[in-house]
C-alpha positions in Angstrom: 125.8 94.3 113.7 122.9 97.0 113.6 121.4 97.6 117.3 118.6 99.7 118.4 119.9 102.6 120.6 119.1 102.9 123.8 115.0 105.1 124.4 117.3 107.0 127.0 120.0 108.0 123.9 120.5 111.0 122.5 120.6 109.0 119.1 116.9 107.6 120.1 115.6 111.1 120.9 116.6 112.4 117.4 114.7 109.6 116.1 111.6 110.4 117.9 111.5 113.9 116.9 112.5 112.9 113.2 109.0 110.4 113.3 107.0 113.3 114.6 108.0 114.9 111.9 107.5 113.1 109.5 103.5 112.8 110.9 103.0 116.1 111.0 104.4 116.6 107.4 101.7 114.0 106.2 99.5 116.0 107.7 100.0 118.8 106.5 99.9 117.3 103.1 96.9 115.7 103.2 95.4 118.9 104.4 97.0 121.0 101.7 95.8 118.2 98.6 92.3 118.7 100.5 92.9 122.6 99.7 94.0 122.0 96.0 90.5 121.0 95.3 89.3 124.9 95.5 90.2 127.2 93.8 92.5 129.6 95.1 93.9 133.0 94.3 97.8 133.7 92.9 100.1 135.0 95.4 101.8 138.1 93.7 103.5 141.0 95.2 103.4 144.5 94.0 105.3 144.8 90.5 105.1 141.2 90.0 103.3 138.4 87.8 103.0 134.8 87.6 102.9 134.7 83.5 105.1 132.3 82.3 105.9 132.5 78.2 104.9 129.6 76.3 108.0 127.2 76.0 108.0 127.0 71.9 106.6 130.3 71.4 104.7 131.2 68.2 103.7 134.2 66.1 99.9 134.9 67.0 97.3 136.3 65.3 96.6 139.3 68.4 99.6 141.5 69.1 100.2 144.6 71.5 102.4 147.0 71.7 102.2 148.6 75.5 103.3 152.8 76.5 106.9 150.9 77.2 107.3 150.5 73.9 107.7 153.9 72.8 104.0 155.1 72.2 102.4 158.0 74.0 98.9 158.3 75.6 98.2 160.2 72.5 98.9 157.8 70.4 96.6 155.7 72.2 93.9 158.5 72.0 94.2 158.8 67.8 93.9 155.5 67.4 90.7 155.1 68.9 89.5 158.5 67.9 87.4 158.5 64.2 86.7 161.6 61.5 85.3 164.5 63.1 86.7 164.2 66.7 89.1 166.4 68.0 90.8 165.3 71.5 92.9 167.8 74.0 94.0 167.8 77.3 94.9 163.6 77.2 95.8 162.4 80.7 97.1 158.8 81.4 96.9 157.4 84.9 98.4 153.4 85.3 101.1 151.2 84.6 102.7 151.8 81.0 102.3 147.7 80.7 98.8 148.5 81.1 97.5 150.5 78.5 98.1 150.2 74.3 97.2 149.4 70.8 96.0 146.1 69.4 96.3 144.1 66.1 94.6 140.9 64.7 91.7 140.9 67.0 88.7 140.1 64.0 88.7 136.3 64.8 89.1 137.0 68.5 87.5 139.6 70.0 85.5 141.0 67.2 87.3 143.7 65.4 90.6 144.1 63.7 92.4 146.7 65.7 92.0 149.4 68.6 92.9 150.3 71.9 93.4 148.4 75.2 93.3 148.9 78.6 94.3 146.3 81.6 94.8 145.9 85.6 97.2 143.9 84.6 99.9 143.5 81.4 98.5 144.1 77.8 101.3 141.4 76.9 99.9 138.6 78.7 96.5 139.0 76.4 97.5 136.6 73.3 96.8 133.1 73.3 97.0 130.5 73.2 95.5 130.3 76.3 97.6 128.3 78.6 97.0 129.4 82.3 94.4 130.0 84.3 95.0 132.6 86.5 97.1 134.9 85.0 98.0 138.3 86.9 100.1 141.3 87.2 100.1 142.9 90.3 101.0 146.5 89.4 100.3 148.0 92.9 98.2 150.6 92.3 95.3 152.2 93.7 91.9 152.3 92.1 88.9 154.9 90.8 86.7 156.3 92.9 84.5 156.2 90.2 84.5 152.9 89.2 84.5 151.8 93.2 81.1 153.5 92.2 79.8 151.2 89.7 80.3 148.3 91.8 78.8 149.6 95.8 80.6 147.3 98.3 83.4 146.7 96.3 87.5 148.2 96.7 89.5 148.6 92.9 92.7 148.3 92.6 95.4 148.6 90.0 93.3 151.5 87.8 94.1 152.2 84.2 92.5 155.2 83.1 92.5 157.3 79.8 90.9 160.3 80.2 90.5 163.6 77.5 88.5 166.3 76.3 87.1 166.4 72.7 84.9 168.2 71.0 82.6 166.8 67.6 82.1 168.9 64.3 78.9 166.7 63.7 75.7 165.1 65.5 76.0 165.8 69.0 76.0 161.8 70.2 79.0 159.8 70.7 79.5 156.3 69.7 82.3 153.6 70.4 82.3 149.5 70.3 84.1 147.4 73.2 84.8 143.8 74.5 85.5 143.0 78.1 88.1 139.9 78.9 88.8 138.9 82.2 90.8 135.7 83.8 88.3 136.1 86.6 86.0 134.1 84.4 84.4 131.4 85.2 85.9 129.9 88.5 85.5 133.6 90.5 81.9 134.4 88.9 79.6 135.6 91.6 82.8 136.4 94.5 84.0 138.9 95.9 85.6 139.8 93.2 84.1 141.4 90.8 86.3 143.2 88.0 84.6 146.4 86.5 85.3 149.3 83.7 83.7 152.1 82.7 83.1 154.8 80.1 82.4 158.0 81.8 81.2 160.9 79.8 81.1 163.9 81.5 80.9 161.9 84.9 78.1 159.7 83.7 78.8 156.1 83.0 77.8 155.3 79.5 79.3 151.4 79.3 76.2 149.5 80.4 75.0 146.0 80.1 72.2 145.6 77.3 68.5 145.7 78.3 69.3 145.7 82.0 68.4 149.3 82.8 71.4 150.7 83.7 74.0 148.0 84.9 77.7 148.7 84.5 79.7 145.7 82.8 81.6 143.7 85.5 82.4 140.0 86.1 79.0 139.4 88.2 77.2 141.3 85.7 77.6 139.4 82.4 78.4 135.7 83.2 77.2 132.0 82.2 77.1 131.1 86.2 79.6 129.6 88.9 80.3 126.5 87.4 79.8 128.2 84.0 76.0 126.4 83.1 74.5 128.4 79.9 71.9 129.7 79.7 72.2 130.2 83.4 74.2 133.3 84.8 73.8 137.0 84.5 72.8 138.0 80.4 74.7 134.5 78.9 73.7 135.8 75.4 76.2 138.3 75.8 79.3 136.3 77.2 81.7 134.2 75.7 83.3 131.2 77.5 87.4 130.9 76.6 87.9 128.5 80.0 89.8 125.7 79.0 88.7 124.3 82.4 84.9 124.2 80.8 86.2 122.8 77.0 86.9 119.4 76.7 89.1 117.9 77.8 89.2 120.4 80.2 92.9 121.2 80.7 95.5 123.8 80.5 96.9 124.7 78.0 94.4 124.5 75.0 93.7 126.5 72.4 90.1 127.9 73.5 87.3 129.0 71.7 89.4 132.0 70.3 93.0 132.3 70.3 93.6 134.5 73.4 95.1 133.9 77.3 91.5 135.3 79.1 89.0 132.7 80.3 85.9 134.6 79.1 85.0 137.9 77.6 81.8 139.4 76.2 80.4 139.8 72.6 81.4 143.2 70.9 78.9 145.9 72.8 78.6 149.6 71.7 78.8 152.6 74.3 76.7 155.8 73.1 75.9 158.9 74.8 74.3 162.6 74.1 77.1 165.2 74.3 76.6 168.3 75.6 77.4 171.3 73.6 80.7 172.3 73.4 84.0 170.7 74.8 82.9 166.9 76.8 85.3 164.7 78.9 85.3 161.2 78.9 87.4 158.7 81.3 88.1 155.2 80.0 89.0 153.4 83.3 89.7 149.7 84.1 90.4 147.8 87.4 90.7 145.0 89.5 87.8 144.4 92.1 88.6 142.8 95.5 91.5 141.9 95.5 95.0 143.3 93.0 95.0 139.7 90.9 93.6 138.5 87.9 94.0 141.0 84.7 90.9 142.2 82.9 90.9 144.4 80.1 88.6 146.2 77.6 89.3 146.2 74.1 87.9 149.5 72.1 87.5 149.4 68.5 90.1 151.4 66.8 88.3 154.4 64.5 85.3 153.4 66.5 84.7 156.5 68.6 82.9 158.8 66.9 80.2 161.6 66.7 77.2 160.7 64.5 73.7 159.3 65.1 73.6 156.1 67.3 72.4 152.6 65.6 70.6 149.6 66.8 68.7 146.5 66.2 65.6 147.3 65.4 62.5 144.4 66.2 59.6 144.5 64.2 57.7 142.4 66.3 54.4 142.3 64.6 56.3 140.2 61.4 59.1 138.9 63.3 61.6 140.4 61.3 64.7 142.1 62.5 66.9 144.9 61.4 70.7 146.1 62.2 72.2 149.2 62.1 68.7 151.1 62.5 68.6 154.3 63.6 66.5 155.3 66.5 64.0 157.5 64.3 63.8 154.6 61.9 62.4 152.6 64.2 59.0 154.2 65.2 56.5 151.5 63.3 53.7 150.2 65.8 55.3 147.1 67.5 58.6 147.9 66.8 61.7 147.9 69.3 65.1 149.3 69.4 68.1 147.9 71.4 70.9 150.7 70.8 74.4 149.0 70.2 72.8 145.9 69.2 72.6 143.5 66.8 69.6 141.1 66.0 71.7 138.3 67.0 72.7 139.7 70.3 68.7 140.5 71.1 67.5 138.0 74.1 64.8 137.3 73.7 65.5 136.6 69.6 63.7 138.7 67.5 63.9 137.0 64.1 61.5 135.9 61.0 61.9 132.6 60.9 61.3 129.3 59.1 60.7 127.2 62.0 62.8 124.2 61.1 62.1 120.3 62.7 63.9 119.9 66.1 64.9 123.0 66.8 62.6 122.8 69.9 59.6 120.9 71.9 57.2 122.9 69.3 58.4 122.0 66.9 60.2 118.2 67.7 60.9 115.7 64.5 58.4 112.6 64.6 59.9 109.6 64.7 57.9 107.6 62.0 58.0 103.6 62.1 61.0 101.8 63.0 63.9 101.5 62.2 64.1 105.3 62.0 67.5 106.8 60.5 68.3 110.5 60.2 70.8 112.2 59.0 70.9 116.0 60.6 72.8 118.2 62.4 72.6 120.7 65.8 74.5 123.3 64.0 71.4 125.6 62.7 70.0 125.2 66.3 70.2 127.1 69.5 71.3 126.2 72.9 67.7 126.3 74.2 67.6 123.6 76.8 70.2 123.6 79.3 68.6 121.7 82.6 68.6 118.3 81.9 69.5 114.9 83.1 72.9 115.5 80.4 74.6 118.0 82.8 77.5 119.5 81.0 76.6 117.5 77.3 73.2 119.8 77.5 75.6 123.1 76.9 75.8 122.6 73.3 73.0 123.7 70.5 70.3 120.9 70.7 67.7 119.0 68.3 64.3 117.5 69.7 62.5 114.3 68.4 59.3 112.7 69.0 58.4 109.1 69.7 54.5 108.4 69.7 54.2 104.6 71.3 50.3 102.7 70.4 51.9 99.6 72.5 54.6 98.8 75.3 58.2 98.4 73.4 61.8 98.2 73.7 64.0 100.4 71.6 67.9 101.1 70.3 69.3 104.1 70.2 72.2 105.2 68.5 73.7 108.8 67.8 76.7 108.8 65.9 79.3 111.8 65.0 80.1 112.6 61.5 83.1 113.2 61.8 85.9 112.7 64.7 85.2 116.6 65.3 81.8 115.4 66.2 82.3 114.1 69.4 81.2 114.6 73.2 78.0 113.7 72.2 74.7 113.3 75.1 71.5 112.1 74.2 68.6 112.0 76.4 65.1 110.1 76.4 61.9 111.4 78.5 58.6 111.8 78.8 58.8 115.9 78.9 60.1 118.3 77.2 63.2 118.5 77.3 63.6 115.9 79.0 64.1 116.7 82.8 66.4 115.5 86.1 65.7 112.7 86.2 65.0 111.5 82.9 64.1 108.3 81.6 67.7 107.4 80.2 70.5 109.1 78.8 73.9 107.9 77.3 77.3 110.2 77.2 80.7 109.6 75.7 83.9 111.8 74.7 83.9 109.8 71.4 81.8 109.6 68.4 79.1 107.1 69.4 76.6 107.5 71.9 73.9 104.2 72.7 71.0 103.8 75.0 70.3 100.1 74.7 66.6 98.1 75.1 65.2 100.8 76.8 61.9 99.8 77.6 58.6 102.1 77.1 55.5 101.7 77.6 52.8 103.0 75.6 53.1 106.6 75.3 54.4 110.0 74.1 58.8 110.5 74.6 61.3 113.3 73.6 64.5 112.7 72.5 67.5 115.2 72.8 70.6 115.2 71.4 73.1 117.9 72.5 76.7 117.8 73.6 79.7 118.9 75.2 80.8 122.1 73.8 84.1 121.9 72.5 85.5 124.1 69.7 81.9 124.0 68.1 79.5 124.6 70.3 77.1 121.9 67.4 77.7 118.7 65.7 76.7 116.8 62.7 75.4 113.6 63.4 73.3 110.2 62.0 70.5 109.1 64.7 69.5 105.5 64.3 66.5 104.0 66.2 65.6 100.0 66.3 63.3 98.0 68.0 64.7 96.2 70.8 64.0 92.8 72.7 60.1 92.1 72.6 58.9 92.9 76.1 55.9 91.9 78.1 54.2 92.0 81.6 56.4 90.3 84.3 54.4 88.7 87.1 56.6 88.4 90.4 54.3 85.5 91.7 55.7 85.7 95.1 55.5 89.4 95.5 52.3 89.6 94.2 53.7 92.3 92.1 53.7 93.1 88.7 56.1 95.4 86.2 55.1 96.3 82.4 57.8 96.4 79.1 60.0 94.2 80.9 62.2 92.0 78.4 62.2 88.4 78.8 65.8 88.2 80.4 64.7 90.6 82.9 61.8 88.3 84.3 63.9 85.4 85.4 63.5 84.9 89.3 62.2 82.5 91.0 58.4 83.0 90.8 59.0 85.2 87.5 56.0 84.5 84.7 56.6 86.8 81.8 53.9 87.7 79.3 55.0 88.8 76.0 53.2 92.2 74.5 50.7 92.3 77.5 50.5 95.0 80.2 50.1 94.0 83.7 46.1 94.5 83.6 45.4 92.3 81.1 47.0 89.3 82.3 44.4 86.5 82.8 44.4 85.4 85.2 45.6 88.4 87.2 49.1 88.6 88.8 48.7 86.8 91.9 51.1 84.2 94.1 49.6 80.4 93.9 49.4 78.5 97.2 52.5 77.7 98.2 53.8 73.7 97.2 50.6 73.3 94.5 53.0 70.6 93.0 50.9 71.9 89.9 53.8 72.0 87.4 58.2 72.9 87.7 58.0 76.6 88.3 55.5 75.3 91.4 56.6 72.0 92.8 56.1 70.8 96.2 59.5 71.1 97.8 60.5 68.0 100.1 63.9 69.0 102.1 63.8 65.9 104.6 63.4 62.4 104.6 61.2 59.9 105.0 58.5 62.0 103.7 54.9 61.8 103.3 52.0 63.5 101.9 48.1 63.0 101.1 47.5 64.2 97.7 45.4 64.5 94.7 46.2 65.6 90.8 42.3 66.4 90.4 43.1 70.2 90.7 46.3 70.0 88.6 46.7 69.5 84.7 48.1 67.7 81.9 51.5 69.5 81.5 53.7 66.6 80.6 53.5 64.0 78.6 56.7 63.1 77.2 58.4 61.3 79.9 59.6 57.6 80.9 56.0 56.6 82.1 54.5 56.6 78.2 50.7 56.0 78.8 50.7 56.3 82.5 51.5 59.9 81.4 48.7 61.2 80.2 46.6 62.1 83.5 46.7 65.2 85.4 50.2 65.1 87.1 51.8 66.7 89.9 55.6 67.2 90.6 57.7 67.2 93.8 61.1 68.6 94.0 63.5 66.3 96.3 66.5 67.7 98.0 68.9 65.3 98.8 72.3 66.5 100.7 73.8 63.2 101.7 74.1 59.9 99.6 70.9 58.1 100.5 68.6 54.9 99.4 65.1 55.8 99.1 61.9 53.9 98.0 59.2 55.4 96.9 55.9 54.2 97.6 52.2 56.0 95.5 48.9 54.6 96.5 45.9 55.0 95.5 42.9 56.8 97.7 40.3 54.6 96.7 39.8 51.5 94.6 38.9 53.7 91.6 42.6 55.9 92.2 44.4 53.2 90.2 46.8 53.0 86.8 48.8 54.7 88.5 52.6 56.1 87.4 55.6 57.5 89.1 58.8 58.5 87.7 61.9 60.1 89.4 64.5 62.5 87.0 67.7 64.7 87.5 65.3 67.4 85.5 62.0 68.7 85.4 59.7 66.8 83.9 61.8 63.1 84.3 62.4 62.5 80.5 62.3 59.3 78.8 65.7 58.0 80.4 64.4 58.7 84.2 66.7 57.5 86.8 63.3 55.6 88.4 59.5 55.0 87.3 57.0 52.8 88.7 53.3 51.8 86.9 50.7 49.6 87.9 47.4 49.1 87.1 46.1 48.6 90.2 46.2 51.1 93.3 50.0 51.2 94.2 52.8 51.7 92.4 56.3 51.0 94.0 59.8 52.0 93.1 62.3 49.9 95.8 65.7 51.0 96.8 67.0 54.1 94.7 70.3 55.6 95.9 70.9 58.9 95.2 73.8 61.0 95.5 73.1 64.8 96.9 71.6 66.9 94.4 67.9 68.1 93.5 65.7 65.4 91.8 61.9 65.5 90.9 59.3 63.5 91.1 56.0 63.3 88.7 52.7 61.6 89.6 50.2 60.8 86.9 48.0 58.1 85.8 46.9 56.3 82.4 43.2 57.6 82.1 40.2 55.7 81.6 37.1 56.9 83.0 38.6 60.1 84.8 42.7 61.9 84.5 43.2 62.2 87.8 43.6 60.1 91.1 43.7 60.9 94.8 46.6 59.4 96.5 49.1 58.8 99.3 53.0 59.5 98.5 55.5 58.2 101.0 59.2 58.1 100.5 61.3 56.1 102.8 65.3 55.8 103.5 66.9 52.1 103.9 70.5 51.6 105.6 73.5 51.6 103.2 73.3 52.3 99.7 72.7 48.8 98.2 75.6 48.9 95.9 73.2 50.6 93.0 75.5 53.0 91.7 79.0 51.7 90.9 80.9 55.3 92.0 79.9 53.6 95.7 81.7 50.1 94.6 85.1 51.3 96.3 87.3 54.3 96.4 88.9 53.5 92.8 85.3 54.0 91.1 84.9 57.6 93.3 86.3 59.9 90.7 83.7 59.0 87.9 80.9 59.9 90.7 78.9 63.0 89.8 79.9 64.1 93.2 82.8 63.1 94.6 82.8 65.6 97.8 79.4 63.9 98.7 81.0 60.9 100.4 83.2 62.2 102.7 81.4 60.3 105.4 83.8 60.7 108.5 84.0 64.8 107.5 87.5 64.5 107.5 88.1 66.4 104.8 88.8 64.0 102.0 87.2 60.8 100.6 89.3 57.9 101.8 89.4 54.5 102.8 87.9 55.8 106.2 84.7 57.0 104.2 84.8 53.6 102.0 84.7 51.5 105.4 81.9 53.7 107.0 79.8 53.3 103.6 80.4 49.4 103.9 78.7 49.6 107.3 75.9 51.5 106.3 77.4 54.2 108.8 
C-alpha cells in the first residue's frame, strides 16, 4: 500500500526540493532554446578546435599540406614566388597548422595551386562544407599592423610571412589572392571583423576594388547580414558558400564550391611600385574580435611577380571591355582602368552588349495575346533586382515580361522548371518595375512548378518576374505559360453602396452582391447604389416578413415582369412582387390579397419553397374579381415566398392589401402531423418538439392535438 509521507518528513522535504528542481531546470531550458535562436560564437580554448572529420571521409579535390608536415617557410616563399624574384631574409611568425601550400583549388577558389595562410588550421579548409562555425583557437597574439587596417578592432591568432626580395625586371609587383572566412554570412557587420593584408614596405597593397583605399576584411566585402545580394559591402566581389543561405539550407551540403568556408571573395590582384633596390613585404592574416572562426587567404602559386601591372580596361564610349590591359594601353578618350580586374568583376558592367528580351525593365519581353507560352531561361541574365515581394527567391539571375491590358481580365500563370535541377522557383506580378513590396501577387515553391491562379487585372500595364532561390545555380531553365482566367466583371455590393472592378463571378456572391460581366464599376447603369430596403421587386430584394399575422398596403405598379413561369399561368403575367416568409414553428396560415380599388382585380397569389413558386407551388389563389384567398396552409419552419401578380387587361399592375393570418392547430394538412409514426418522413422532424423537451414524443403529439 503506497502512502503519502508525512509534509513534516524528511522523505516529503526531498520531494519538495526534487520539484523545485525540476522547475527551475524547465526554465532554464526554455530560456536556453530561446538562446539557440541566435547565433552564437564556439567556445574553444587556446590550442583547441571544434572541427570534427567528416564520418565517411573522401578524397577532395583541395588539399594542404601545413609547416607540420615537413615544409619550411621557404618552401612556402618559392612557391609563391615567380621568374625574376629573388627572396632573402624569410621570417615566419604563427602556428605551423597555419600556414602552407595548396592543391586543386581551379574549381574552388580560382586557381590551381599556391600558398595559404590562416588564424586557424589550413586542414580544416576542404569541403565538403559541413559546419558552420569552424575554428582553431591557436592562442596567439595579433599584428599591430593589421589592428591598423581595421581602427577599433583587437587581432588575434596572426599568421605572417614576411621577406625581402629584390626583381631583375619592371620595378612593380604583382600577385592574385582569395579571402575565405567562416565568419561569413551570420557575423557580417559585428564586431568581428576578420582582416589580412599585404604590406610592401609598410604600405598595405591588398585593397578592395574601386573603394579608394579599403583593406579586405569581413565588413568590407559582403552580400549583407542576412546575406541579401546585391545588398552588402561590393556583392560583385563576394562569393556565398553558406549552406545556411542554399537550399535547403542545412549543414552539411556540398556548397557552391567544394570547400568548409561559408563565403570568400572572387580572385583579386595586389600590385604595388617597388622601390629601387631590396623591398619587404609581410603577408599577415588574423582573427578580428574575438580568437574564433578561421579565415584565410589563398595566393596564387607563381603569381608574385615583377612586371607591368594589368587591368580591365572600359572603353566606355563603345561599350566594349578589355582584360589584361596595361595601364599605358588604356589612355583612349573615355576609357577606364580597374587594375587587378577583370571586365566581369567591373561594377558597374562595362560590356558591349546585345541587349537581349528580359534581361531587365528596359528591355522586358511583351506578352502578345493569350495563351502566351515561352520557352526561355534566367541563365544569360544577371541578378539585377533583388528587393521584391519574392524575398529570398529574388537572389537568383531574373527575366522581366510585359503584360499590356485594353480591358479588365483574369489571368493563369504558370512557370515550370525544366528539369528537377530547376527548382526553387518565385515569380512575381506588379504594376512596377520590378515589381515591388508589396506586389500585386507572387507564388513560391521548392519544387518545379510555381502558379498564381485567376489573378484579376484591371486594365493596364504589369511586369512579371521570374527569379529564384539560388541553389547550386544561381539560374534556371524554365517554360512560362499564361491563360485567361474566369471572366470578371464589376461587383456591386448593394448594401454597402460599394463597388470592386475584375472581380470573378464566384467572388460576388453575398447577400446584396450584383455582378456585371466585362464592365468596370463606372459604367454600370444604373450606378452602384442600395435599393430601398423590402422593394419586394424581385428574389435578390424581397420584402422580408419574420412575424405573424402580417399585413402590408402594397402596389406592383413600381415593380416588373420578372416571372412568368410559375403555378398562377395567366395570372402571371403582371408586374409582380415577392415576399420572403420566415416561419420557425409549425403554423396554419391563410393568406388573404385584395384589391385597392374595383379596377385592382384578376388578381393571383402563389406560395413556394423557392424563389419564384414554380409550377408545383405549395399554395396559389386567382380570382377575377378583387380578392384572392388561399385558406388554411400549414407550414412547417423553413423560408417560403410569396409572389403577387395579376392577369393583365387594360394595365399589369394592381394596388393591393396583403394580410396573412395564423388559425389554432394545424388542420391535419400535412400527413408528417397525422401522429408520431408519420414524423420521420417530415422535412423537419426537430420542428415539433412542442413541449421543448428535447425529443418529439407522444407529449408533442398530444400538445399538437390540442392546438397547444
Amino acid at each position: 500500500m503506497c502512502e503519502k509521507p508525512d509534509s513534516t518528513s524528511e522523505e516529503w522535504q526531498r520531494h519538495r526540493v526534487g520539484i523545485g528542481t525540476g522547475l527551475l531546470l524547465c526554465a532554464l531550458l526554455v530560456a536556453s532554446a530561446h538562446a539557440a535562436d541566435a547565433p552564437r560564437r564556439p567556445q574553444v580554448g587556446p590550442g583547441g578546435s571544434n572541427w570534427k572529420p567528416p564520418a565517411q571521409p573522401a578524397s577532395r579535390a583541395l588539399t594542404t599540406h601545413d609547416l607540420a608536415s615537413g615544409l619550411t617557410p621557404a618552401d612556402v616563399v618559392n612557391a609563391l614566388l615567380g621568374p625574376g624574384v629573388a627572396a632573402s631574409q624569410i621570417q615566419f611568425s604563427g602556428a605551423l597548422t597555419a600556414a602552407g601550400t595548396f592543391s586543386g583549388g581551379t574549381g574552388i577558389v580560382g586557381f590551381e595551386s599556391g600558398i595559404i595562410l590562416s588564424s586557424g588550421n589550413i586542414g580544416f579548409v576542404p569541403g565538403p562544407n559541413s559546419m558552420d562555425d569552424v575554428t582553431a583557437d591557436n592562442g596567439l597574439a595579433g599584428d599591430a599592423d593589421l589592428d591598423g587596417l581595421i581602427p577599433g578592432y583587437e587581432t588575434f591568432d596572426a599568421c605572417i610571412l614576411e621577406f625581402d626580395f629584390v626583381c631583375d625586371g619592371p620595378q612593380t609587383v604583382v600577385f592574385r589572392y582569395v579571402l575565405t572566412s567562416e565568419e561569413y554570412n551570420e557575423w557580417v557587420a559585428s564586431p568581428y571583423n576578420d582582416v589580412f593584408g599585404f604590406f610592401l614596405n609598410g604600405q598595405n597593397i591588398a585593397l578592395v576594388p574601386g573603394s579608394g583605399g579599403m583593406a579586405v576584411s569581413i565588413n568590407n566585402v559582403n552580400c549583407s547580414n542576412p546575406y541579401n545580394p546585391p545588398d552588402g559591402s561590393f556583392c560583385n566581389l563576394y562569393v556565398n558558400n553558406d549552406c545556411s543561405d542554399i537550399p535547403p539550407g542545412t549543414f552539411p551540403c556540398a556548397g557552391v564550391r567544394d570547400i568548409e568556408m561559408d563565403g570568400f571573395t572572387v580572385v583579386l590582384t595586389a600590385t604595388g611600385t617597388l622601390q629601387a633596390g631590396t623591398n619587404h613585404i609581410k603577408l599577415a592574416v588574423a582573427d578580428a574580435g574575438d580568437r574564433v572562426l578561421d579565415s584565410n587567404v589563398f595566393i596564387q602559386g607563381q603569381s608574385f611577380s615583377c612586371g607591368t601591372p594589368v587591368g580591365a580596361c572600359c572603353h566606355t564610349g563603345t561599350l566594349t571591355c578589355d582584360d589584361y590591359m596595361p595601364q599605358s594601353a588604356c589612355q583612349e578618350p573615355g576609357d577606364v582602368w580597374s587594375v587587378g580586374l577583370f571586365c566581369d568583376q567591373l561594377n558597374p558592367p562595362c560590356v558591349q552588349v546585345q541587349h537581349q528580351g528580359g534581361e531587365d525593365c528596359q528591355h522586358a519581353i511583351a506578352i502578345g495575346a493569350l495563351p502566351f507560352v515561352d520557352v526561355n531561361s534566367t541563365c544569360t541574365m544577371d541578378n539585377d533586382y533583388s528587393s521584391t515581394c519574392l524575398g529570398t527567391f529574388d537572389n537568383g539571375d531574373d527575366i522581366i515580361y510585359a503584360l499590356q491590358l485594353s480591358s479588365p481580365l483574369s489571368i493563369n500563370i504558370t512557370v515550370a522548371g525544366a528539369t528537377p535541377a530547376d527548382n526553387w522557383i518565385g515569380v512575381a506580378v506588379g504594376d512596377t518595375c520590378p515589381p515591388g513590396e508589396p506586389c500585386i501577387a507572387y507564388a513560391t515553391t521548392s519544387g518545379t512548378v510555381a502558379t498564381i491562379t485567376d489573378l484579376a487585372l484591371p486594365a493596364g500595364t504589369y511586369y512579371l518576374m521570374i527569379d529564384r532561390w539560388p541553389s547550386a545555380l544561381n539560374c534556371m531553365d524554365f517554360t512560362l505559360t499564361i491563360t485567361s482566367g474566369a471572366p470578371t466583371g464589376a461587383c456591386c455590393h448593394t448594401t454597402a453602396q460599394l463597388c470592386d472592378e475584375n472581380v470573378p463571378q464566384a467572388d460576388c456572391q453575398a447577400p446584396g452582391d450584383v455582378w456585371s460581366m466585362g464592365l468596370a464599376c463606372s459604367q454600370l447603369i444604373p450606378p452602384c447604389t442600395t435599393p430601398p430596403q423590402g422593394v419586394g421587386r424581385d428574389c435578390e430584394y424581397p420584402l422580408v416578413v419574420n412575424g405573424l399575422p402580417y399585413a402590408n398596403v402594397n402596389t406592383t405598379c413600381d415593380k416588373h415582369e420578372d416571372y412568368s413561369n410559375t403555378c398562377l399561368g395567366n395570372y402571371d403575367n403582371g408586374d409582380d412582387i415577392i415576399y420572403e416568409l420566415h416561419v420557425a414553428v409549425p403554423q396554419t396560415v391563410a393568406i388573404t390579397v385584395s384589391g385597392a380599388t374595383p379596377n385592382d382585380r384578376r388578381i393571383g397569389v402563389a406560395l413556394g419553397s423557392t424563389c419564384p413558386p414554380g409550377q408545383n407551388c405549395i399554395a396559389m389563389a386567382t380570382t377575377e374579381g378583387t380578392v384572392a384567398t388561399i385558406p388554411s396552409v400549414s407550414l412547417a419552419p423553413g423560408v417560403y415566398y410569396l409572389m403577387i401578380d395579376c392577369r393583365p387587361v387594360d394595365v399589369e399592375c394592381i394596388a393591393f392589401s396583403l394580410s396573412i393570418t395564423t388559425e389554432t392547430g394545424f388542420g391535419g394538412m400535412l400527413d408528417c402531423l397525422a401522429g408520431p409514426d408519420n414524423w420521420p418522413t417530415c422535412p423537419d422532424p426537430s420542428g415539433y418538439d412542442f413541449d421543448i423537451d428535447g425529443d418529439v414524443d407522444m407529449g408533442d403529439f398530444a400538445m399538437f392535438q390540442e392546438g397547444f
